[in-house]
PDB file of N, CA, C and O in Angstrom:
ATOM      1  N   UNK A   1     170.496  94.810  36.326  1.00  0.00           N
ATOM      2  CA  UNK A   1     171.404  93.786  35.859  1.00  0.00           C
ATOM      3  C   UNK A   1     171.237  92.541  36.724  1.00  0.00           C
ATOM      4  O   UNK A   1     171.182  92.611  37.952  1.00  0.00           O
ATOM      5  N   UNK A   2     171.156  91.334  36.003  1.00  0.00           N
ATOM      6  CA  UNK A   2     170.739  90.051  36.984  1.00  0.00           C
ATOM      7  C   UNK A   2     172.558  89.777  37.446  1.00  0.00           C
ATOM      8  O   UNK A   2     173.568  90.011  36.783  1.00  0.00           O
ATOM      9  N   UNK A   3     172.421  89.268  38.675  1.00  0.00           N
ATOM     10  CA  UNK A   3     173.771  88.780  39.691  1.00  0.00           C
ATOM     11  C   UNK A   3     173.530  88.043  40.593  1.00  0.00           C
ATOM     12  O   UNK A   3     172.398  88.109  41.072  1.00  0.00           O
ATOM     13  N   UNK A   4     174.288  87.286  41.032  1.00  0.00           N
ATOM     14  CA  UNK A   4     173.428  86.309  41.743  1.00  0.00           C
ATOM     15  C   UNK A   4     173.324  86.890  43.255  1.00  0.00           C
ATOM     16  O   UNK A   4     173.789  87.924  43.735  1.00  0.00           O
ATOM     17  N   UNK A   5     172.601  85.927  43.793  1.00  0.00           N
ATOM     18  CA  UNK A   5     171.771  85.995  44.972  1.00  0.00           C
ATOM     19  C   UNK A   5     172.408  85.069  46.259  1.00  0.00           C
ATOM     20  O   UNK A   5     172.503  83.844  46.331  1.00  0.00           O
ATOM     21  N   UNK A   6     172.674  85.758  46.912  1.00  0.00           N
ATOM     22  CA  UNK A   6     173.475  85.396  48.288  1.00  0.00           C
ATOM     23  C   UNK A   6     172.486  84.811  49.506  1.00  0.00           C
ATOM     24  O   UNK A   6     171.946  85.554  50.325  1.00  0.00           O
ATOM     25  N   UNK A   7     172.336  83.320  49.486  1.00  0.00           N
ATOM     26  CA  UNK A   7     171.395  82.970  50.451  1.00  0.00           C
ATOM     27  C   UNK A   7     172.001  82.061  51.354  1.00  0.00           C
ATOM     28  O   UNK A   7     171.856  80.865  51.101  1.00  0.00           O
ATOM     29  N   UNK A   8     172.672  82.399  52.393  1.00  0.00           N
ATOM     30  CA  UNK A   8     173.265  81.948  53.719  1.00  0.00           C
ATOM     31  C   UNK A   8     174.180  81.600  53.064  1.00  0.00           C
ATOM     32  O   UNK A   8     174.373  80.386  53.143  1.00  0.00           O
ATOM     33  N   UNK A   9     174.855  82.130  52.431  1.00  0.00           N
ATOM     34  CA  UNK A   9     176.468  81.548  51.931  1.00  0.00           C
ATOM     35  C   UNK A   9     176.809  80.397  50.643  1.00  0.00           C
ATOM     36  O   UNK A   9     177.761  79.795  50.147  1.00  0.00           O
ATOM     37  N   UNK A  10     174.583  80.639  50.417  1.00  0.00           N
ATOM     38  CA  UNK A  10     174.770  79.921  48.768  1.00  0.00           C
ATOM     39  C   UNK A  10     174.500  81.025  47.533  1.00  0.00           C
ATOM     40  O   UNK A  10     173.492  81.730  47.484  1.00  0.00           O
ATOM     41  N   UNK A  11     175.419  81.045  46.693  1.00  0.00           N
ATOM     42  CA  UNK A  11     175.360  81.783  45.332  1.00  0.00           C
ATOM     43  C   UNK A  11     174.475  81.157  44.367  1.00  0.00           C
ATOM     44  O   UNK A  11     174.761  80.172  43.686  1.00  0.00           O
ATOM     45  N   UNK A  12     173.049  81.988  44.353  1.00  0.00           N
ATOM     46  CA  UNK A  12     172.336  81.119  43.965  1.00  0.00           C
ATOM     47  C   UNK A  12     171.929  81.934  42.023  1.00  0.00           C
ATOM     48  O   UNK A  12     172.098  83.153  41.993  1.00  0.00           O
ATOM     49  N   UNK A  13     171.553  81.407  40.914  1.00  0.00           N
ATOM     50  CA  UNK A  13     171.251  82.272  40.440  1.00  0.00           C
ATOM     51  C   UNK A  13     170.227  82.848  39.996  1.00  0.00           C
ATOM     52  O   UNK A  13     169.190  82.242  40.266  1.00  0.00           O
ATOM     53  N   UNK A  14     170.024  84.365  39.057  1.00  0.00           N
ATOM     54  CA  UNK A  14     168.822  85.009  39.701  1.00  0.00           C
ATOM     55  C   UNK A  14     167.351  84.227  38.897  1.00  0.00           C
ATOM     56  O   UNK A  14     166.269  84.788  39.069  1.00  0.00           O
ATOM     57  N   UNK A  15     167.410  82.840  37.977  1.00  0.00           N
ATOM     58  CA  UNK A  15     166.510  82.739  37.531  1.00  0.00           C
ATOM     59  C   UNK A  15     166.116  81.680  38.693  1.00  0.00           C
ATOM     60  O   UNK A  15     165.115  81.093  38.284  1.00  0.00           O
ATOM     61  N   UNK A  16     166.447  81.240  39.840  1.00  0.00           N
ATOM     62  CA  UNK A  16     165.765  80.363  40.805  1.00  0.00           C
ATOM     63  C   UNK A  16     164.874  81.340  41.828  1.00  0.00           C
ATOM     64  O   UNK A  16     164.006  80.836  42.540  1.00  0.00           O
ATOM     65  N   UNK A  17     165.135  82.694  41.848  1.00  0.00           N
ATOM     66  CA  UNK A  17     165.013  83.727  42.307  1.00  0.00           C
ATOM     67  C   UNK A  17     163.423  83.555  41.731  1.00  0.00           C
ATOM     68  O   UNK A  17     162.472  82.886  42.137  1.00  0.00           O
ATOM     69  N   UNK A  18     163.569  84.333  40.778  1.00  0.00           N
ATOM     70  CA  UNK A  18     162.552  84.613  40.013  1.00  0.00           C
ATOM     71  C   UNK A  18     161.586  83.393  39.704  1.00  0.00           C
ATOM     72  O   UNK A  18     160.398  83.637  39.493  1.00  0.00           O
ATOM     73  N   UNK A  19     161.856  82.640  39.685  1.00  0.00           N
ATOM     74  CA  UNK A  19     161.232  81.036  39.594  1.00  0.00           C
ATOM     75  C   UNK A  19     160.190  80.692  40.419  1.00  0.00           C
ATOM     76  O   UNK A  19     159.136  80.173  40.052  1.00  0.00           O
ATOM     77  N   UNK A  20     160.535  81.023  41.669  1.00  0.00           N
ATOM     78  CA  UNK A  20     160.135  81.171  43.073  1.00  0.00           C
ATOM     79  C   UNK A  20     159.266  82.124  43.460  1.00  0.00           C
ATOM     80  O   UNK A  20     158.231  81.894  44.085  1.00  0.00           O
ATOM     81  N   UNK A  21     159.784  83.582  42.985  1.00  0.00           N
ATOM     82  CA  UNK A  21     158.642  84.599  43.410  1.00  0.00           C
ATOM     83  C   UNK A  21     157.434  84.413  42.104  1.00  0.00           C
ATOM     84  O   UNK A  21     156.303  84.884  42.223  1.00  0.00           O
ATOM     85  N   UNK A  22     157.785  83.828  41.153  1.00  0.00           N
ATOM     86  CA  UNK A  22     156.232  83.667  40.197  1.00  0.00           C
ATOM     87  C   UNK A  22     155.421  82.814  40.284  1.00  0.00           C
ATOM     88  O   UNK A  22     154.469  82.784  39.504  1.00  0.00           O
ATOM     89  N   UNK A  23     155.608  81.785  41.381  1.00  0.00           N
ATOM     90  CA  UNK A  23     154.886  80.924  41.760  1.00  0.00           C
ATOM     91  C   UNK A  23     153.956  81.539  42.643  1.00  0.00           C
ATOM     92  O   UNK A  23     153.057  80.719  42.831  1.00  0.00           O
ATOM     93  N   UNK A  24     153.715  82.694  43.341  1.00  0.00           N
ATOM     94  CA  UNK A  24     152.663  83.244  44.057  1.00  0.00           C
ATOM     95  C   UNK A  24     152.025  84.243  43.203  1.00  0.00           C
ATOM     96  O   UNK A  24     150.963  84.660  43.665  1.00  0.00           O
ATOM     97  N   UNK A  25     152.369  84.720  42.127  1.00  0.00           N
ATOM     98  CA  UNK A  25     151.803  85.620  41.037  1.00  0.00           C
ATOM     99  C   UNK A  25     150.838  84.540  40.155  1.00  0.00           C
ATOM    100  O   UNK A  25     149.819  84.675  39.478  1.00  0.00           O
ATOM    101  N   UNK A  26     151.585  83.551  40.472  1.00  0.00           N
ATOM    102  CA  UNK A  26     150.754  82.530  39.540  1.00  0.00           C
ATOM    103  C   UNK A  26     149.206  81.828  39.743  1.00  0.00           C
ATOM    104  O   UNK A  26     148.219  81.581  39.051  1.00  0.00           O
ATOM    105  N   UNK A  27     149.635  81.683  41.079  1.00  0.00           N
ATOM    106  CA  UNK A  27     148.719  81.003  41.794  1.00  0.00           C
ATOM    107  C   UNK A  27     147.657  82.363  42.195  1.00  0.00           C
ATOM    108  O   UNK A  27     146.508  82.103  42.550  1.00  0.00           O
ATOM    109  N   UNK A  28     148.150  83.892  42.106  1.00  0.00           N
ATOM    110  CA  UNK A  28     146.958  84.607  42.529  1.00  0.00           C
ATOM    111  C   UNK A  28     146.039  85.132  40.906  1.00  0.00           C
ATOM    112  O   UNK A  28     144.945  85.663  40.717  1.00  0.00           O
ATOM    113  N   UNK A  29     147.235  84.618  39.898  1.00  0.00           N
ATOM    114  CA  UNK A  29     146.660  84.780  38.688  1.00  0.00           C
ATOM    115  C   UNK A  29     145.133  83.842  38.216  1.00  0.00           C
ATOM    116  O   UNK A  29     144.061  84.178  37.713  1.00  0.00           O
ATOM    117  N   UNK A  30     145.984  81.943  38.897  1.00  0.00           N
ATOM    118  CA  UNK A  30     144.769  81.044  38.733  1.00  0.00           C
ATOM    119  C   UNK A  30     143.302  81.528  39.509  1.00  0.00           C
ATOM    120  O   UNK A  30     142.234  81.328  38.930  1.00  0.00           O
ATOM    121  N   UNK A  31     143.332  82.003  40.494  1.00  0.00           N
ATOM    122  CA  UNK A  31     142.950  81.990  41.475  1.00  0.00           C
ATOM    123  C   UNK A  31     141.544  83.074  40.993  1.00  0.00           C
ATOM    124  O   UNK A  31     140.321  82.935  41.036  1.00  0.00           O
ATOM    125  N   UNK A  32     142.498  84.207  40.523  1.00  0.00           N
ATOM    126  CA  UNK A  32     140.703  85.152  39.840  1.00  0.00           C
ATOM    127  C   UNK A  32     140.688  84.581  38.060  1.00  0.00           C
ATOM    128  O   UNK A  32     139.958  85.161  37.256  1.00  0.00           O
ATOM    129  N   UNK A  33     141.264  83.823  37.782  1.00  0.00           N
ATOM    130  CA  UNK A  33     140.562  83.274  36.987  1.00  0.00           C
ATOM    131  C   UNK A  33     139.555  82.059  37.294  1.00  0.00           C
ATOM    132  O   UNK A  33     138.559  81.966  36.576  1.00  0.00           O
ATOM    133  N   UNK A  34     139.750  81.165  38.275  1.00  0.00           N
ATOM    134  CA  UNK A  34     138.921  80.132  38.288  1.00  0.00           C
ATOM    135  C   UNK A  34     137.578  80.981  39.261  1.00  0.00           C
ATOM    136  O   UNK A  34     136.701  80.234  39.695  1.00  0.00           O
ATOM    137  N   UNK A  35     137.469  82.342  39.538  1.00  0.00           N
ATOM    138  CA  UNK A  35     136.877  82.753  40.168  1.00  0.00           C
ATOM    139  C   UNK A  35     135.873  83.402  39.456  1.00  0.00           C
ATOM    140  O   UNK A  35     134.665  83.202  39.581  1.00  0.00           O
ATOM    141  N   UNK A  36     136.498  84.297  38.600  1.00  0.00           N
ATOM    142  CA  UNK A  36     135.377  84.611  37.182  1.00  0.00           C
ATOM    143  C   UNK A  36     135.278  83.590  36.269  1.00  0.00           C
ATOM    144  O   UNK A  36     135.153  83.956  35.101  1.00  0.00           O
ATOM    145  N   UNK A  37     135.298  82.538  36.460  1.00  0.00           N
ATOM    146  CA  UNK A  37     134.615  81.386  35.463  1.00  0.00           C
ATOM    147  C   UNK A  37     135.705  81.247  34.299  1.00  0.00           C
ATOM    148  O   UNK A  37     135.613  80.133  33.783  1.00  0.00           O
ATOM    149  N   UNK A  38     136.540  81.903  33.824  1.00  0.00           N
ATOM    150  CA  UNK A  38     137.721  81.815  32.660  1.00  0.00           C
ATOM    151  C   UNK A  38     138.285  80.772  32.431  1.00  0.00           C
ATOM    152  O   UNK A  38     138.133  80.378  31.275  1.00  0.00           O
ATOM    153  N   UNK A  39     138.879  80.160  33.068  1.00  0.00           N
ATOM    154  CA  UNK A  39     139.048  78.281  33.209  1.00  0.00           C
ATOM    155  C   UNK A  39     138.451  77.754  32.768  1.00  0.00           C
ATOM    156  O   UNK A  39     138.990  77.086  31.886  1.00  0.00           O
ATOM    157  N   UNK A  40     136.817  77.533  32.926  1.00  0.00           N
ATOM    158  CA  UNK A  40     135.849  76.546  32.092  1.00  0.00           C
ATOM    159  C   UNK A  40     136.385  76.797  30.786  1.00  0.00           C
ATOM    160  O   UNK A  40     135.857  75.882  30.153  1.00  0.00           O
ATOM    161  N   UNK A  41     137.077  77.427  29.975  1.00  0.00           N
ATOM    162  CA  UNK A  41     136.944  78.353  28.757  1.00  0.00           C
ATOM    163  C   UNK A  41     138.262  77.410  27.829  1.00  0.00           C
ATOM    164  O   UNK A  41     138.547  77.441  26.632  1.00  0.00           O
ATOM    165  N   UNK A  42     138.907  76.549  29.071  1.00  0.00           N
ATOM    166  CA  UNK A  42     140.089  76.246  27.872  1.00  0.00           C
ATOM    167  C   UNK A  42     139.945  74.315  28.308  1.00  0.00           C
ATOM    168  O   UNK A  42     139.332  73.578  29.081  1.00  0.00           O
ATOM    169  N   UNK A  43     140.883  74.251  27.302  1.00  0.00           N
ATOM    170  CA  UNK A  43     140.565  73.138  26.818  1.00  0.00           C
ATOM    171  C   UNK A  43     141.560  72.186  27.683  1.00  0.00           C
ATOM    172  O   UNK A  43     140.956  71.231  28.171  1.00  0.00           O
ATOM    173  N   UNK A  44     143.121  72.235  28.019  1.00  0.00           N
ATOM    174  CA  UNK A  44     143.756  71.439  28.723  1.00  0.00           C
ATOM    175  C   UNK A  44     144.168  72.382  29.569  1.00  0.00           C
ATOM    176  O   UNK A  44     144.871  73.354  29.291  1.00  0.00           O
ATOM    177  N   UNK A  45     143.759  72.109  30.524  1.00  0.00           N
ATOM    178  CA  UNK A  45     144.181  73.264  32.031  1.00  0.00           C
ATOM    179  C   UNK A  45     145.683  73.155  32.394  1.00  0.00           C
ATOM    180  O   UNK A  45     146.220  74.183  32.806  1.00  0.00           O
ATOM    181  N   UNK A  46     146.488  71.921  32.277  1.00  0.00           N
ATOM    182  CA  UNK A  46     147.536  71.510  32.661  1.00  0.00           C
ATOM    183  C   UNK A  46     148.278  72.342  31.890  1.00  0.00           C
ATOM    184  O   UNK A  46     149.152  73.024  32.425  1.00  0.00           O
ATOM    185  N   UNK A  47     148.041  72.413  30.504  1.00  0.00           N
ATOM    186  CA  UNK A  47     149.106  72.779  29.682  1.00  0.00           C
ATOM    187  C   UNK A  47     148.643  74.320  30.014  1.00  0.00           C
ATOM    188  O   UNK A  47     149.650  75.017  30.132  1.00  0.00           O
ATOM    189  N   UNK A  48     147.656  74.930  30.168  1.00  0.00           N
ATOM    190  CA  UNK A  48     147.424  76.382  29.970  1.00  0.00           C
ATOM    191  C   UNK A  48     148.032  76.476  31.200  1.00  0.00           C
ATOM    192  O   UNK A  48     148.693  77.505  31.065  1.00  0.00           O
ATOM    193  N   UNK A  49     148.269  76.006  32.484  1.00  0.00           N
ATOM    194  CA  UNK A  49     148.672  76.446  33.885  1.00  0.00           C
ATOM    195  C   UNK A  49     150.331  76.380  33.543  1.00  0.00           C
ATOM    196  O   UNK A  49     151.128  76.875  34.340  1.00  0.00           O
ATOM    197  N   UNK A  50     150.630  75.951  32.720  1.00  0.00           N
ATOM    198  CA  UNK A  50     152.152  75.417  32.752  1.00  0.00           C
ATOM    199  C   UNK A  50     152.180  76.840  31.797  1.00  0.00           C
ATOM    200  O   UNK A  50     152.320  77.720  32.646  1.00  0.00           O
ATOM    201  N   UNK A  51     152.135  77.326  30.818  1.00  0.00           N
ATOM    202  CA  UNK A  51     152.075  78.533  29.580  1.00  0.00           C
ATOM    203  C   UNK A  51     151.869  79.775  30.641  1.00  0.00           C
ATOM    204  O   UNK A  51     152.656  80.720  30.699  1.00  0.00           O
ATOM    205  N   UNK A  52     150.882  79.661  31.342  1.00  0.00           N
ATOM    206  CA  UNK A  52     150.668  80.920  32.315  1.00  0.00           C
ATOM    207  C   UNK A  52     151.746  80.873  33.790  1.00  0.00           C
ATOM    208  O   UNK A  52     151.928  81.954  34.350  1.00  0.00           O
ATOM    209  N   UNK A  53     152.070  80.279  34.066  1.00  0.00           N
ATOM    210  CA  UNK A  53     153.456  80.049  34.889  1.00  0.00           C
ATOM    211  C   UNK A  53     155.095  80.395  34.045  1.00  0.00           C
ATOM    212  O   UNK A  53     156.025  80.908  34.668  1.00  0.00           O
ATOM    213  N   UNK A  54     155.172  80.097  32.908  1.00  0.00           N
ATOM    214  CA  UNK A  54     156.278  80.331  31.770  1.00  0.00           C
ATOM    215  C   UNK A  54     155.737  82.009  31.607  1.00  0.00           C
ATOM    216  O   UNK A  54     156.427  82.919  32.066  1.00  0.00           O
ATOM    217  N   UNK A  55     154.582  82.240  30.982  1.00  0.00           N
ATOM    218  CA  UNK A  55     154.332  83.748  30.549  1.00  0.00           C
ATOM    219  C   UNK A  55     154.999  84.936  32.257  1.00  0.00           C
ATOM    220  O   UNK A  55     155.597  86.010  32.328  1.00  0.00           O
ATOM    221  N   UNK A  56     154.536  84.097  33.160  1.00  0.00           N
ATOM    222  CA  UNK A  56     154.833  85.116  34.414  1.00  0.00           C
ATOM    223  C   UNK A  56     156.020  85.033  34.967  1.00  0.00           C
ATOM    224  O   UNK A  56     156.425  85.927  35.709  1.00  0.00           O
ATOM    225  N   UNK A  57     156.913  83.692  34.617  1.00  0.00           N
ATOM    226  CA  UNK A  57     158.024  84.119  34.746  1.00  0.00           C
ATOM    227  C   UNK A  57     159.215  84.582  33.843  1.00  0.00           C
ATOM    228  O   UNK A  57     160.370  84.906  34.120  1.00  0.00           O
ATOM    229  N   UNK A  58     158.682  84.517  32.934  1.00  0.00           N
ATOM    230  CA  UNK A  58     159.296  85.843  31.470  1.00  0.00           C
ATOM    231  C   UNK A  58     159.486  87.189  31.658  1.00  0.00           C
ATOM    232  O   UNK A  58     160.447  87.952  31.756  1.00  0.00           O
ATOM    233  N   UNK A  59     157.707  87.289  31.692  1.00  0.00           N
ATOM    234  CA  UNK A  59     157.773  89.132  32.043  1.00  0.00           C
ATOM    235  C   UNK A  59     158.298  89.300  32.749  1.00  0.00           C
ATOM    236  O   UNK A  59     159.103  90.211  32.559  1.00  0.00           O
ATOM    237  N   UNK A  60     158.334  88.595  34.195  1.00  0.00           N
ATOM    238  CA  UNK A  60     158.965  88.998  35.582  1.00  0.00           C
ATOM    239  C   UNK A  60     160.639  89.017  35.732  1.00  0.00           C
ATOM    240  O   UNK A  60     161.329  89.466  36.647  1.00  0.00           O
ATOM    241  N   UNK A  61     161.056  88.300  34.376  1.00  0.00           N
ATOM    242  CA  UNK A  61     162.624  88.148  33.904  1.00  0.00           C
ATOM    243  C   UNK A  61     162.886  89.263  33.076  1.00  0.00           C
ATOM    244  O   UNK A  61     164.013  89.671  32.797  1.00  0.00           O
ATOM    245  N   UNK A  62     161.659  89.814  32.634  1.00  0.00           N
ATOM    246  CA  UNK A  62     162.240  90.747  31.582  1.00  0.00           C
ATOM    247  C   UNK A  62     162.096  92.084  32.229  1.00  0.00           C
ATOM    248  O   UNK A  62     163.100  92.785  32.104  1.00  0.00           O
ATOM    249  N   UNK A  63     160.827  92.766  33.074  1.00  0.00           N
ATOM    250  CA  UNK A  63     160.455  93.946  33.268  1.00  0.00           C
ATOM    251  C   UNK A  63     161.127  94.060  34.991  1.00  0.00           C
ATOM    252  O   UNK A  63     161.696  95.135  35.177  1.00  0.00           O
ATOM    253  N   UNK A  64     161.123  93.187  36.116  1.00  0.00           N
ATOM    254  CA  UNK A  64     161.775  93.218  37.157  1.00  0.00           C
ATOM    255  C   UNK A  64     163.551  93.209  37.128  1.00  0.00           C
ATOM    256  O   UNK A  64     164.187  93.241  38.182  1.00  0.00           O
TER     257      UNK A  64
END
């Protein structure tokens, strides 16, 4: 059940939480993709990095 998050006496809530920890899922996601070449493959990187940052913090809202 999401509730919020107690950080030094701020009630914070749990989607800044989660916001935060998918930014290092994200970046290790870009990371073996621009490594196996998959990147060359799309067409606006900005918008696909922004879709793959939204996709990881979904699942991570839905299955965590």
């Amino acid at each position: 059940m999401l509730t919020e998050f107690n950080f030094f006496g701020v009630f914070m809530a749990p989607i800044v939480v989660y916001a935060v920890a998918a930014l290092p899922v994200t970046m290790l996601i870009r990371f073996l993709l621009w490594w196996s070449g998959i990147m060359k493959w799309f067409w606006h990187l900005a918008l696909f990095e922004v879709a793959l940052y939204t996709s990881v913090l979904c699942l991570m809202i839905l299955f965590v």
